[in-house]
VEXZATOR-914425 format. One record per residue: chain; x, y, z of N, C-alpha, C in turn; residue in one letter. Coordinates in nm, 2 decimals. Example, Ala and Ser with C-alpha at 12.3 -4.5 7.8 and 13.67 -1.06 7.14 Angstrom:
% residues 2
+------+--------+--------+--------+--------+--------+--------+--------+--------+--------+------+
! unit !    nc1 !    nc2 !    nc3 !   cac1 !   cac2 !   cac3 !    cc1 !    cc2 !    cc3 ! code !
+------+--------+--------+--------+--------+--------+--------+--------+--------+--------+------+
!    A !   1.32 !  -0.57 !   0.78 !   1.23 !  -0.45 !   0.78 !   1.32 !  -0.33 !   0.78 !    a !
!    A !   1.28 !  -0.22 !   0.71 !   1.37 !  -0.11 !   0.71 !   1.29 !   0.00 !   0.79 !    s !
+------+--------+--------+--------+--------+--------+--------+--------+--------+--------+------+
This chain:
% residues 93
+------+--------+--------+--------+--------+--------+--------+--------+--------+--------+------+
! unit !    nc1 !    nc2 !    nc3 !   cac1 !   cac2 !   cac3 !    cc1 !    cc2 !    cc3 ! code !
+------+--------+--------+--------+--------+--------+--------+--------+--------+--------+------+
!    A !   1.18 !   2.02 !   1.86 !   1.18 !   2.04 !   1.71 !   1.08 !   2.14 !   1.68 !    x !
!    A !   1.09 !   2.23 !   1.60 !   1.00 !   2.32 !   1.58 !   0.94 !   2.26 !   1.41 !    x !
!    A !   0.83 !   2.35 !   1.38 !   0.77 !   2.29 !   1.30 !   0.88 !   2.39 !   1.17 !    x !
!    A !   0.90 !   2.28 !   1.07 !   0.91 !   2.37 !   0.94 !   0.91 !   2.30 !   0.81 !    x !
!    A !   0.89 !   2.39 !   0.74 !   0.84 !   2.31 !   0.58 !   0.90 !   2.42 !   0.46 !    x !
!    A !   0.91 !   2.34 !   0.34 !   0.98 !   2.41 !   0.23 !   0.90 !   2.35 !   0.12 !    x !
!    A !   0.83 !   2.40 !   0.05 !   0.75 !   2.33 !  -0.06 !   0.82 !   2.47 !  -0.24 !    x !
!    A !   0.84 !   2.38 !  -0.31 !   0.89 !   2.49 !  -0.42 !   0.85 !   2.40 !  -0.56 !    x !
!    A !   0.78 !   2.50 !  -0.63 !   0.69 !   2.49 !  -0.72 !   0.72 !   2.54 !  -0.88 !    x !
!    A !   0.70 !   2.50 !  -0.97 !   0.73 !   2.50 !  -1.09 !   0.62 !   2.48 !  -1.22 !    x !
!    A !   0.66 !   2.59 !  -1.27 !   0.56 !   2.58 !  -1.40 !   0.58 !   2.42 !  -1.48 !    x !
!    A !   0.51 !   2.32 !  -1.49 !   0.51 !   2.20 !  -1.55 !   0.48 !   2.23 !  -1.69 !    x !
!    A !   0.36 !   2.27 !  -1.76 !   0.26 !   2.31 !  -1.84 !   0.21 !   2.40 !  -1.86 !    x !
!    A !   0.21 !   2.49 !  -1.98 !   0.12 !   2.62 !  -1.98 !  -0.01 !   2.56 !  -2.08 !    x !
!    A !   0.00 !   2.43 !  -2.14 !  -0.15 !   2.38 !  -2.21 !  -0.17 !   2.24 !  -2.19 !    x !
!    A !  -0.15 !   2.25 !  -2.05 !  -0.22 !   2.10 !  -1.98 !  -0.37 !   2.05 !  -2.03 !    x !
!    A !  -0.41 !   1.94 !  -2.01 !  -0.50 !   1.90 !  -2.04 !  -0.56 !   1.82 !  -1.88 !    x !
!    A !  -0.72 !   1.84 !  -1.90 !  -0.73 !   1.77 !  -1.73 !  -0.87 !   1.72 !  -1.77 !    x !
!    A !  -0.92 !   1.66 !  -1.70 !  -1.09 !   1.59 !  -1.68 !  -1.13 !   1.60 !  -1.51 !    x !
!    A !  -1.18 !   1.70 !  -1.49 !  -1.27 !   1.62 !  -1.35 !  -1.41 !   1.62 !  -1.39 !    x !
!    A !  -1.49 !   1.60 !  -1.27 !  -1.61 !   1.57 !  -1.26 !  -1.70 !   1.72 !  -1.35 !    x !
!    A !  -1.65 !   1.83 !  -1.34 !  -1.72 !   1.91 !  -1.38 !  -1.70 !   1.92 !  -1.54 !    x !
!    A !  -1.62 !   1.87 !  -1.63 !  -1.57 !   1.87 !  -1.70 !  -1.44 !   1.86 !  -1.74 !    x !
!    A !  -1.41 !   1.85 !  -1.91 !  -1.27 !   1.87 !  -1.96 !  -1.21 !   2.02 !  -1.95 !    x !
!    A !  -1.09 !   2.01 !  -1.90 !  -1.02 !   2.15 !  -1.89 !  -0.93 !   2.15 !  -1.99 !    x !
!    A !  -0.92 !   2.27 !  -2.08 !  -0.77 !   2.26 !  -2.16 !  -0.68 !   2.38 !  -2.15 !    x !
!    A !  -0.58 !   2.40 !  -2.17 !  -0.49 !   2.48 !  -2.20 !  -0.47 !   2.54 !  -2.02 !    x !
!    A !  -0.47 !   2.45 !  -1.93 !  -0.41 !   2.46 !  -1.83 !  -0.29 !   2.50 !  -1.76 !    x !
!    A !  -0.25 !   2.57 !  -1.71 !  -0.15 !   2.58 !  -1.61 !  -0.12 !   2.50 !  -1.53 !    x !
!    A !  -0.03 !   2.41 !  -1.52 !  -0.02 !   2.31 !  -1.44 !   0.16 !   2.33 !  -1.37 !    x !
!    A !   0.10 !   2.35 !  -1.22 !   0.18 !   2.36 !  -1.16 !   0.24 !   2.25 !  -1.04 !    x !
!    A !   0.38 !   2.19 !  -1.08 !   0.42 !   2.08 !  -0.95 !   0.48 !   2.11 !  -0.87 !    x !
!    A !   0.48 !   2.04 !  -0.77 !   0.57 !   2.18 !  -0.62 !   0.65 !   1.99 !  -0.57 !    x !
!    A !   0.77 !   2.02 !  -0.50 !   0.80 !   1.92 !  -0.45 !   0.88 !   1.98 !  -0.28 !    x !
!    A !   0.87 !   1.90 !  -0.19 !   0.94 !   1.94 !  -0.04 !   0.93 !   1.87 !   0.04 !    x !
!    A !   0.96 !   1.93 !   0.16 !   0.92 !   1.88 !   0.30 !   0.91 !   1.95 !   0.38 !    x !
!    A !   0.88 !   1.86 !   0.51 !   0.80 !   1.94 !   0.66 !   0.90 !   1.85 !   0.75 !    x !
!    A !   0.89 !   1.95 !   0.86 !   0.98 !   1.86 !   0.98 !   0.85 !   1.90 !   1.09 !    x !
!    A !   0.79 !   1.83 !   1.14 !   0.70 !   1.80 !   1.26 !   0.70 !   1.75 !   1.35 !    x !
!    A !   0.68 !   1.79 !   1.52 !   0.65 !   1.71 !   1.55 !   0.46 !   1.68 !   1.57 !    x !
!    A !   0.44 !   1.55 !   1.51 !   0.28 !   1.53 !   1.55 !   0.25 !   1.48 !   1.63 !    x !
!    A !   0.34 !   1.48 !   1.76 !   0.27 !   1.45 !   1.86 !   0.20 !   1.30 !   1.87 !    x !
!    A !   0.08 !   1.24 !   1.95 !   0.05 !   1.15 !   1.99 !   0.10 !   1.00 !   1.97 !    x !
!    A !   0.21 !   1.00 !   2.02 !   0.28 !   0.88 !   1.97 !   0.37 !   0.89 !   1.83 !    x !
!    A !   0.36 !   1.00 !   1.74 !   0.44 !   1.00 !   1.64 !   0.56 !   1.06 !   1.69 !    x !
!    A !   0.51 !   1.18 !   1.74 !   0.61 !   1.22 !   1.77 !   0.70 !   1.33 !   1.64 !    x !
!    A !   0.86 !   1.39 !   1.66 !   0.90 !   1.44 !   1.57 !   0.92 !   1.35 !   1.42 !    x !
!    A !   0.89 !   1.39 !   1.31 !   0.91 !   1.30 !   1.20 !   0.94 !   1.39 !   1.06 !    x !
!    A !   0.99 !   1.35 !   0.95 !   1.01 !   1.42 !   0.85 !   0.91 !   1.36 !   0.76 !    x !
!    A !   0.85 !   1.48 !   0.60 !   0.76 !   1.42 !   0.54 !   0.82 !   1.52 !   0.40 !    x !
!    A !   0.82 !   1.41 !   0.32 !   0.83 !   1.45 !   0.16 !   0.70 !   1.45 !   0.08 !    x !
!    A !   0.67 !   1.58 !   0.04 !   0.57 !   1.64 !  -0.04 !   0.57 !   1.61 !  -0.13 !    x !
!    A !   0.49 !   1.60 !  -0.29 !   0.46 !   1.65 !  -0.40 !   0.29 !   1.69 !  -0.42 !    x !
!    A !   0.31 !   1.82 !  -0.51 !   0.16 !   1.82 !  -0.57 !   0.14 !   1.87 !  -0.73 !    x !
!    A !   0.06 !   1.86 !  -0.73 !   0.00 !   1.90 !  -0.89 !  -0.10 !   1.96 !  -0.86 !    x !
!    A !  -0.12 !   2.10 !  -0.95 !  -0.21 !   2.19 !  -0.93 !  -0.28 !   2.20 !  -1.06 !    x !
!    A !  -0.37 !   2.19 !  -1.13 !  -0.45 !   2.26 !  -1.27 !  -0.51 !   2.38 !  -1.26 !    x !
!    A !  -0.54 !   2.45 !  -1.31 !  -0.53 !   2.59 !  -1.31 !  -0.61 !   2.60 !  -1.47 !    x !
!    A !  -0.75 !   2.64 !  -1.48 !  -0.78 !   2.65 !  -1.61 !  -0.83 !   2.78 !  -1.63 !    x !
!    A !  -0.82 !   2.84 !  -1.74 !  -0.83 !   2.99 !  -1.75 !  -0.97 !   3.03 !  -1.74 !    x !
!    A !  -0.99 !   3.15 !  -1.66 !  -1.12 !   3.22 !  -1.66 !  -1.22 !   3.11 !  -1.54 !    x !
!    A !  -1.13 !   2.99 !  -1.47 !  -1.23 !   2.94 !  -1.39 !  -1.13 !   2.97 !  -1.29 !    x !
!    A !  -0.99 !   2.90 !  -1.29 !  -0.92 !   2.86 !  -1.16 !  -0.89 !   2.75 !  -1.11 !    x !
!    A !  -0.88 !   2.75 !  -1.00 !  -0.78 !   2.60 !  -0.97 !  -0.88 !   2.48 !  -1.02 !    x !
!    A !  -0.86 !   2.35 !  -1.06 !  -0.99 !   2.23 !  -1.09 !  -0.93 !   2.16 !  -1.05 !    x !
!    A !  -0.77 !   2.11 !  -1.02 !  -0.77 !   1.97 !  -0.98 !  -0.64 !   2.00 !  -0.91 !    x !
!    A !  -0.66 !   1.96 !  -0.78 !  -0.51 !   1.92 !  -0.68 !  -0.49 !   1.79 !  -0.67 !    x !
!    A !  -0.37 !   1.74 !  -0.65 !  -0.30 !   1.61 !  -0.60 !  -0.21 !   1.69 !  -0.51 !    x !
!    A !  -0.19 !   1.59 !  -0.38 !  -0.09 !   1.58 !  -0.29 !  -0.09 !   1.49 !  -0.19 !    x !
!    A !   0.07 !   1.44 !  -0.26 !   0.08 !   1.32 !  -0.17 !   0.22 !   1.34 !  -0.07 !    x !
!    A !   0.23 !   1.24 !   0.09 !   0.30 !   1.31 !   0.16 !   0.34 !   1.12 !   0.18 !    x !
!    A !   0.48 !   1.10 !   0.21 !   0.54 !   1.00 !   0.23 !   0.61 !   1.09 !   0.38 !    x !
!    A !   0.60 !   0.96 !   0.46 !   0.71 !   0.99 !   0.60 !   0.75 !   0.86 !   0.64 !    x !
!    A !   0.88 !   0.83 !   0.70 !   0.86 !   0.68 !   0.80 !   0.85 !   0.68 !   0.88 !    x !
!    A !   0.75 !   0.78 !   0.99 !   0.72 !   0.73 !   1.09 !   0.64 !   0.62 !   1.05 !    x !
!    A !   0.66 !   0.51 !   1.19 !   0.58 !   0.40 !   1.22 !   0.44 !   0.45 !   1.21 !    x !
!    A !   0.34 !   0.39 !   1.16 !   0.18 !   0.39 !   1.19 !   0.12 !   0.49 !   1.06 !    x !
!    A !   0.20 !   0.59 !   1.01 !   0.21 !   0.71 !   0.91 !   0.25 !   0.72 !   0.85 !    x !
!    A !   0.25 !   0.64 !   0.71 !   0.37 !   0.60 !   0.62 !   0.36 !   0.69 !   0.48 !    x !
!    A !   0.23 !   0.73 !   0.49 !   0.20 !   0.80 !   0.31 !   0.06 !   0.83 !   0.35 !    x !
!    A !  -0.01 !   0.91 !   0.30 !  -0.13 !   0.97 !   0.26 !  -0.12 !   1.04 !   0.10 !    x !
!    A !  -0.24 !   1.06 !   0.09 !  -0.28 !   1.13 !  -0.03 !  -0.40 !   1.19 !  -0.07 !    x !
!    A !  -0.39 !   1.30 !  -0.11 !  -0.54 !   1.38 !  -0.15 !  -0.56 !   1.42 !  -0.24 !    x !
!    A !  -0.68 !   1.42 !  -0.30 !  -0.70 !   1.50 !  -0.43 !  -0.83 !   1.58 !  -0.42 !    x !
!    A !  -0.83 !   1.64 !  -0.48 !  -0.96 !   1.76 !  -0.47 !  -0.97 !   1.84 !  -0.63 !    x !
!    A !  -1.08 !   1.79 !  -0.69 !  -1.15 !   1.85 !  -0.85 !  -1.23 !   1.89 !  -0.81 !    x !
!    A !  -1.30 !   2.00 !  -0.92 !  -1.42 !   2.06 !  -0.91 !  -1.50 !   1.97 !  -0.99 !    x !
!    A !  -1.62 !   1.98 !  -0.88 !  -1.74 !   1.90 !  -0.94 !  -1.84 !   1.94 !  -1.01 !    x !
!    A !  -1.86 !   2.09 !  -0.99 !  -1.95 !   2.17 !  -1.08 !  -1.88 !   2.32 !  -1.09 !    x !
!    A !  -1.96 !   2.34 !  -1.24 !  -1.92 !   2.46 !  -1.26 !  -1.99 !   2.52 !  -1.41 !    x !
!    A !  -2.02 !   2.60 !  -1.39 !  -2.15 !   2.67 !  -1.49 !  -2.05 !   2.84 !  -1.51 !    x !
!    A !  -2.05 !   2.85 !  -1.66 !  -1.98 !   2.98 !  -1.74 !  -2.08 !   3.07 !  -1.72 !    x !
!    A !  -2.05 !   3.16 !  -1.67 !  -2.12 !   3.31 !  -1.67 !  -2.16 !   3.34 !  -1.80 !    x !
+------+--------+--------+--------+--------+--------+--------+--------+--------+--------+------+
């Protein structure tokens, strides 16, 4: 099985609203992508399929501030993960 993936993405929001750690973001770009991967991972997993989504924020004159991405598969032992990543600081020129 070779490796391959298809993730495809869509304008959600052009005046999202968001909060992380560094602050409130407004008038956001918020972009959601949905897909999959075909893998194999090896060590006992072996070949397996994995369904994507993410959410991206996107605030003007800074840039990306908040990802989500979460991955469902049925291999045994690897059933779902998830990640998120905000900006924690950030100081305006």
């Amino acid at each position: 099985m070779t490796d391959e993936s298809l993730l495809a993405a869509t304008f959600a929001a052009l005046d999202a609203a968001v909060t992380t750690p560094a602050g409130d973001f407004e008038r956001c770009l918020l972009l959601e992508g949905q897909g999959q991967a075909d893998s194999d991972l090896g060590n006992g997993v072996g070949a397996t399929h994995i369904e994507v989504t993410t959410r991206e924020w996107y605030a003007p004159g800074v840039g990306l501030v908040r990802m989500e991405r979460h991955e469902q598969t049925s291999a045994k032992g690897l059933q779902a993960g998830s990640l998120v990543m905000e900006l924690d600081d950030w100081s305006r020129p």
